[in-house]
C-alpha positions as CSV (number, residue, x, y, z in Angstrom):
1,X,5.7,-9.3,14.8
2,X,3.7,-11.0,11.9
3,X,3.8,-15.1,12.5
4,X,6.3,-15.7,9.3
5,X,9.3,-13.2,11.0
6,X,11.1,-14.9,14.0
7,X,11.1,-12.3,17.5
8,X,14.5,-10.4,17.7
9,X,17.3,-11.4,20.1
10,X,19.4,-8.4,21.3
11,X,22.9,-8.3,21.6
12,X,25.7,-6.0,22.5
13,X,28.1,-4.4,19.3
14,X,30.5,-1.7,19.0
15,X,29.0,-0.1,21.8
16,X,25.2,-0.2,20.9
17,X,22.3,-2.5,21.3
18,X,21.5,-4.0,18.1
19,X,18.1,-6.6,17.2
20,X,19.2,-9.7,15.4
21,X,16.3,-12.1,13.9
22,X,17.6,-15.3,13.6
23,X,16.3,-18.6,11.6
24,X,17.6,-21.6,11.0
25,X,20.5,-24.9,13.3
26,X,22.8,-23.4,15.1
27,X,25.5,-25.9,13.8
28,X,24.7,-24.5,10.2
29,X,26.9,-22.0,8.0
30,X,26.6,-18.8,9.0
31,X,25.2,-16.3,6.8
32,X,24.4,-12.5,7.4
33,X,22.0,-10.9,5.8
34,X,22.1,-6.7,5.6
35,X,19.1,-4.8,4.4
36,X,19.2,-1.5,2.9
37,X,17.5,2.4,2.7
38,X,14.5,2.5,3.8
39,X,14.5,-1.3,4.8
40,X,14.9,-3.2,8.1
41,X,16.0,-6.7,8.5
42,X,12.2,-7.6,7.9
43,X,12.9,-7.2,4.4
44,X,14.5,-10.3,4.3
45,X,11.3,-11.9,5.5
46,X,11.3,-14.7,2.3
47,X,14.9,-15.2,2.6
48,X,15.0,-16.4,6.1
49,X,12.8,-19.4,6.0
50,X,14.3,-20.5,2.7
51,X,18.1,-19.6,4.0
52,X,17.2,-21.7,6.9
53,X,15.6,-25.1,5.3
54,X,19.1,-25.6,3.1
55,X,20.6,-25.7,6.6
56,X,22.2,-22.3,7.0
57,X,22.5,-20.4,10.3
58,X,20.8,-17.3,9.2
59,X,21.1,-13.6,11.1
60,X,19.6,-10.8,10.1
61,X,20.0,-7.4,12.1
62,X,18.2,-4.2,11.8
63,X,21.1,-2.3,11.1
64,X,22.6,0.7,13.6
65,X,20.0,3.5,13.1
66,X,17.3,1.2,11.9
67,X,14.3,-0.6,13.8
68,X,14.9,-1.8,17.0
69,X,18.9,-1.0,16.9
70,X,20.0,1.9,18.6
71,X,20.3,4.9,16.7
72,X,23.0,7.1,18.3
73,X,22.8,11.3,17.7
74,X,25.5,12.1,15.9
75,X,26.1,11.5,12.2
76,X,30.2,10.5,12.4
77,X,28.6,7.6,14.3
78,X,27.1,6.2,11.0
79,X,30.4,6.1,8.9
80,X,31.9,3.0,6.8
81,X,34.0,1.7,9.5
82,X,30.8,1.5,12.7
83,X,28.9,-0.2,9.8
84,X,31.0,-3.3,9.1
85,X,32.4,-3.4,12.8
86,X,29.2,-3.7,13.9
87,X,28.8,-7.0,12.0
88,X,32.1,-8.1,13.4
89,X,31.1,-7.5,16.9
90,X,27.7,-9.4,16.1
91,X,29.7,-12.4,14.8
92,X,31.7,-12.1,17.8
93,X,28.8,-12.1,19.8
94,X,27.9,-15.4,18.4
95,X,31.1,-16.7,18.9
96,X,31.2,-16.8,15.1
97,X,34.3,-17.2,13.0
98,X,33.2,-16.3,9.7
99,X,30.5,-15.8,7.8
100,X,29.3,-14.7,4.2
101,X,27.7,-11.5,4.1
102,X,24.8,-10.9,1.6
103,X,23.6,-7.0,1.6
104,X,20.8,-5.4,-0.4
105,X,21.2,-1.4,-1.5
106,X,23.0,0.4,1.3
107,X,23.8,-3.1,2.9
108,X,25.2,-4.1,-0.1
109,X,27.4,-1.1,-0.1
110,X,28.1,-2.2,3.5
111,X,29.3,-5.9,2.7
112,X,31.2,-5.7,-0.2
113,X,33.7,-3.5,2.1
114,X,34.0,-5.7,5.5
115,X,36.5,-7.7,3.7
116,X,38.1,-5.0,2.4
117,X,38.6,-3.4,6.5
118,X,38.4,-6.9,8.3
119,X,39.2,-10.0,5.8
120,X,39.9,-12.4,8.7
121,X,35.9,-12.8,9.2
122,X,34.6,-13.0,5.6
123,X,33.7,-16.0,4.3
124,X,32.0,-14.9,0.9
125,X,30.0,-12.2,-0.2
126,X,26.7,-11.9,-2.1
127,X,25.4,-8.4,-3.7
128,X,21.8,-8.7,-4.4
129,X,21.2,-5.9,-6.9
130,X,24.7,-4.0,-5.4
131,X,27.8,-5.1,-7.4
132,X,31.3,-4.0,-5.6
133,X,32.2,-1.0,-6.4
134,X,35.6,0.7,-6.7
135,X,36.8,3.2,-4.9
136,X,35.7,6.4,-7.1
137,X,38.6,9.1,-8.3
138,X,36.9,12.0,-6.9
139,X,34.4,12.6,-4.2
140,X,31.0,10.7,-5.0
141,X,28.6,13.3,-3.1
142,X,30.7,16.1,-5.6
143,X,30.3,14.0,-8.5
144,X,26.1,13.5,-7.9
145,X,25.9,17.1,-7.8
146,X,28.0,18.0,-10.9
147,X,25.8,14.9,-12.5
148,X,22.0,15.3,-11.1
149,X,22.5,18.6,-9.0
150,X,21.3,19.6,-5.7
151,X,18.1,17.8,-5.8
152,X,19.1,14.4,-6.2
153,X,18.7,12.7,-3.4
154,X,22.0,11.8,-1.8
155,X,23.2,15.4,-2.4
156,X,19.9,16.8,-0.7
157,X,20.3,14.7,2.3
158,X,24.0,16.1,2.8
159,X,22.7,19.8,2.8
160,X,19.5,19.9,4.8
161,X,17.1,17.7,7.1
162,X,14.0,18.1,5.2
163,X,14.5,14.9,4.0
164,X,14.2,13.6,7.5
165,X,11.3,15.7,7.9
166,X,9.3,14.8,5.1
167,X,9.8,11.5,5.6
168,X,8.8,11.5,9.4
169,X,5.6,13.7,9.0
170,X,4.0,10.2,6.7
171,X,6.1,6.8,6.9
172,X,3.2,5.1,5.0
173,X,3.2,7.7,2.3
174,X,7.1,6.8,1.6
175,X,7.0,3.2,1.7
176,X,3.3,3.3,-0.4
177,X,5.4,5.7,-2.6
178,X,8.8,3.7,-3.2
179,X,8.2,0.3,-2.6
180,X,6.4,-0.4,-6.0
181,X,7.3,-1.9,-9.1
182,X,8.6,0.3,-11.9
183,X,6.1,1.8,-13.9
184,X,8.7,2.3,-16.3
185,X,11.3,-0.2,-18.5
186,X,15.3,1.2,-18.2
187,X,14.9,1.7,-21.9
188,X,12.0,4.1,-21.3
189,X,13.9,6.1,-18.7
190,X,16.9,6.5,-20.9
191,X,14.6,8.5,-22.7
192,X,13.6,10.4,-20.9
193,X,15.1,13.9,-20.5
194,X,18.1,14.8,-17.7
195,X,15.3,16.2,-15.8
196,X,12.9,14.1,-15.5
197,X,15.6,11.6,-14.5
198,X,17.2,13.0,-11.2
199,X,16.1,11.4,-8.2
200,X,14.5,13.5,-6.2
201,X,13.4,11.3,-3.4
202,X,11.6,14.3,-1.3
203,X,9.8,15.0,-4.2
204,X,8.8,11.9,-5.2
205,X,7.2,10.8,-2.0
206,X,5.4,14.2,-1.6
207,X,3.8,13.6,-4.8
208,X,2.7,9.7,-3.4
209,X,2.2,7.2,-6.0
210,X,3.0,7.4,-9.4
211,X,2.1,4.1,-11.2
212,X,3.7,0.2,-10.6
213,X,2.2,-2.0,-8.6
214,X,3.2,-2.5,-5.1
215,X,5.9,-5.5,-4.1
216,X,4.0,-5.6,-0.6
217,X,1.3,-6.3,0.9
218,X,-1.5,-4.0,3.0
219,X,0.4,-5.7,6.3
220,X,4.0,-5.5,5.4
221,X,3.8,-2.1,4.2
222,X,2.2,-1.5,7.5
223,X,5.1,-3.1,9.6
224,X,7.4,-0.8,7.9
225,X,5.2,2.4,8.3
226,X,4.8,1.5,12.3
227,X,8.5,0.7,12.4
228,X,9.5,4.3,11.3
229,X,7.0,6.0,13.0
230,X,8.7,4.8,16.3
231,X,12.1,5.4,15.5
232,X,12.4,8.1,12.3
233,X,14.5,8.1,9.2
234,X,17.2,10.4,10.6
235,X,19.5,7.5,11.4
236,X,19.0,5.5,8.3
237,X,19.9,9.1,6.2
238,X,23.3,9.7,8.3
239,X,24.3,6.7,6.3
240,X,24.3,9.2,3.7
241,X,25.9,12.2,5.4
242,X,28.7,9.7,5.6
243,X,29.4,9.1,1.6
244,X,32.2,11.6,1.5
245,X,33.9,10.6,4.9
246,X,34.0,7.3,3.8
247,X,35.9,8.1,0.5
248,X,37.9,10.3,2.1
249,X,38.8,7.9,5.4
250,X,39.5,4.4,3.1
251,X,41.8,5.9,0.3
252,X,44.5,3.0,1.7
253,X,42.7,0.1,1.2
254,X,43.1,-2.0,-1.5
255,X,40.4,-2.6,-4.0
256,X,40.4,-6.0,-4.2
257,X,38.0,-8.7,-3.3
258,X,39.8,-12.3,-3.0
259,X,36.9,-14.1,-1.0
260,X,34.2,-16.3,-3.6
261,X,31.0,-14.0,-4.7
262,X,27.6,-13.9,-6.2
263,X,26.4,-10.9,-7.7
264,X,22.5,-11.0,-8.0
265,X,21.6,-8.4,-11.0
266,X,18.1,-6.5,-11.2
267,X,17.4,-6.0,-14.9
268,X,15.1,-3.5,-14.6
269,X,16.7,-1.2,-11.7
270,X,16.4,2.6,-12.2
271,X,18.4,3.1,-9.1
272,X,22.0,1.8,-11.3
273,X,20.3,3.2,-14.6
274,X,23.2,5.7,-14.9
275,X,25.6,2.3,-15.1
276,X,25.2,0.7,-17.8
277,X,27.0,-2.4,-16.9
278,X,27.0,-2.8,-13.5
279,X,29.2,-6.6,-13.8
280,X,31.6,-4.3,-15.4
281,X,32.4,-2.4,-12.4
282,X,34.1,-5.9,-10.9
283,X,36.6,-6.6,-13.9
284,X,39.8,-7.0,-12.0
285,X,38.8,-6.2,-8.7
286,X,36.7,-9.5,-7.8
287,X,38.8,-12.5,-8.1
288,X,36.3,-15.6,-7.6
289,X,32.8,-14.1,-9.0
290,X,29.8,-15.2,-10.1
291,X,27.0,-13.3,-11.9
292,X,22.7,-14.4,-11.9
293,X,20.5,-11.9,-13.4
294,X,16.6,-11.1,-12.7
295,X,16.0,-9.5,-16.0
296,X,12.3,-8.1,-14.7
297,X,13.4,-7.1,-11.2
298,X,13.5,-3.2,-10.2
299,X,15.2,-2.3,-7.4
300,X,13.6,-4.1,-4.5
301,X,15.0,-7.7,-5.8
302,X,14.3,-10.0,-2.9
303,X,10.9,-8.6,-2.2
304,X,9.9,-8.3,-5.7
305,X,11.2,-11.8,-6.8
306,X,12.4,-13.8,-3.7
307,X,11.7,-17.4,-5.4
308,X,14.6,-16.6,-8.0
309,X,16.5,-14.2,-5.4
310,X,16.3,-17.6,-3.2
311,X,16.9,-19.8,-5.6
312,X,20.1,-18.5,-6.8
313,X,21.4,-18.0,-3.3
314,X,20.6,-21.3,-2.1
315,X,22.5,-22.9,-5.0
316,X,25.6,-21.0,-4.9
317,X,26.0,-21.3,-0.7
318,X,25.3,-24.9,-0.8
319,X,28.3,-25.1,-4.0
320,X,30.6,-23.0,-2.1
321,X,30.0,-23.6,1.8
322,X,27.4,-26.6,2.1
């Protein structure tokens, strides 16, 4: 481990071994931070410390798949409902309550349902750079392919493994590849033609580097390339291979989200470009909701910009649950 990220602990959830990294008293708030694809709880490296000093009891896990977690075979094991009740078991764990859950990407996709599927142990919810998201009319994976076809990304990683196999043959590559700046504004993308805009993920990390600076340094990027190289991507991507099951399994919940949130918006993130207004996804389905914005970030938000990122998170947990 580098000297700024605490050692893990290890504990025992919905029937796997997962590696929590903890930071800050024991009697403090808890809070639950859940990292996203390709990340690992190391990616809240700047939160942690920061989290910790306003007197919150911070945990962040490397997610089931990811890191030091166990990363069962089989794909089914990675659906919407393991996801969140492995965060209950790790409050249980900790003989926690509640907590608020703040998720980045995928982990943002995660949290905003946990109180959806268990709203006894939700205290609050924040989305950094992932608004909640309705339950869609029609099957998302079906709707990607009508709208980017079968090289997008999520739609690729449905129908083959050479995702898994790209990604696995040079970890540095991807992370050197994606975790960059964008060397592009949204306004520049939009116009762009269809094309040029599907992400094709395999693509784009076979090709390496295309411009923007990178949000890491020489070491981090290295932590993450090591990281993967032990473990793979193919647990990580069965989050994916999930996308349809999950629509398909929660069609009975309601979507509605009565616990207080914060909503951290990336201006300048080409992963929600084909939303125009991502705040607008909420109307009427987020009772208690505020909104920050990062006008320059791109997707990575709380490594690209973790003063602001800390800033507004600090301010509205110490509001709401200081």
């Amino acid at each position: 481990m580098t000297a700024a990220f605490p050692e893990p602990n290890f504990i025992k959830t919905n029937g796997i071994n997962m590696a929590v990294y903890e930071a800050g008293p024991a009697d403090g708030f808890p809070v639950v931070l859940c990292h996203g694809f390709p990340e690992l709880a190391y990616s809240w490296r700047n939160q942690l410390p920061a989290l910790a000093d306003a007197g919150f009891r911070v945990l962040a896990p490397d997610q089931r798949g990811y890191g030091l977690t166990d990363k069962p075979e089989a794909a089914v094991e990675y659906d919407i409902h393991n996801l969140t009740a492995d965060l209950v078991g790790l409050l249980d764990a900790y003989d926690i309550e509640k907590a608020v859950f703040i998720g980045h990407d995928w982990g943002g996709l995660v949290v905003w349902q946990v109180p959806l599927l268990h709203p006894s142990r939700v205290a609050g919810i924040i989305g950094a750079g992932v608004p909640f998201i309705p339950r869609a009319p029609e099957d998302p994976v079906e709707t990607f392919r009508k709208m980017w076809g079968d090289r997008m990304y999520i739609v690729n990683f449905q129908d083959s493994h050479e995702a898994d196999e790209v990604f696995d043959s040079d970890p540095y590559r991807v992370f050197d590849t994606l975790m960059r700046k964008n060397p592009i504004t949204l306004e520049e993308f939009a116009k762009l033609p269809h094309e040029e805009k599907v992400a094709d993920l395999v693509k784009r990390v076979q090709m390496g580097p295309a411009g923007g600076d990178r949000i890491v340094s020489e070491e981090e990027l290295k932590f993450y390339a090591d990281t993967y190289a032990k473990g793979g991507f193919t647990g990580p991507i069965n989050w994916y291979r999930n996308w349809s099951r999950n629509w398909k399994t929660t069609v009975h919940l309601k979507q509605q989200i009565t616990v207080p949130s914060l909503f951290i918006e990336a201006g300048n993130d080409l992963a929600t470009a084909a939303i125009p207004d991502v705040a607008s996804l909420m109307e009427g389905h987020v009772d208690d909701i505020e909104i920050q914005r990062v006008p320059d970030s791109g997707h990575w938000i709380q490594q690209e910009f973790p003063d602001e990122v800390n800033g507004f998170m600090v301010d509205w947990l110490t509001r709401r649950f200081g």
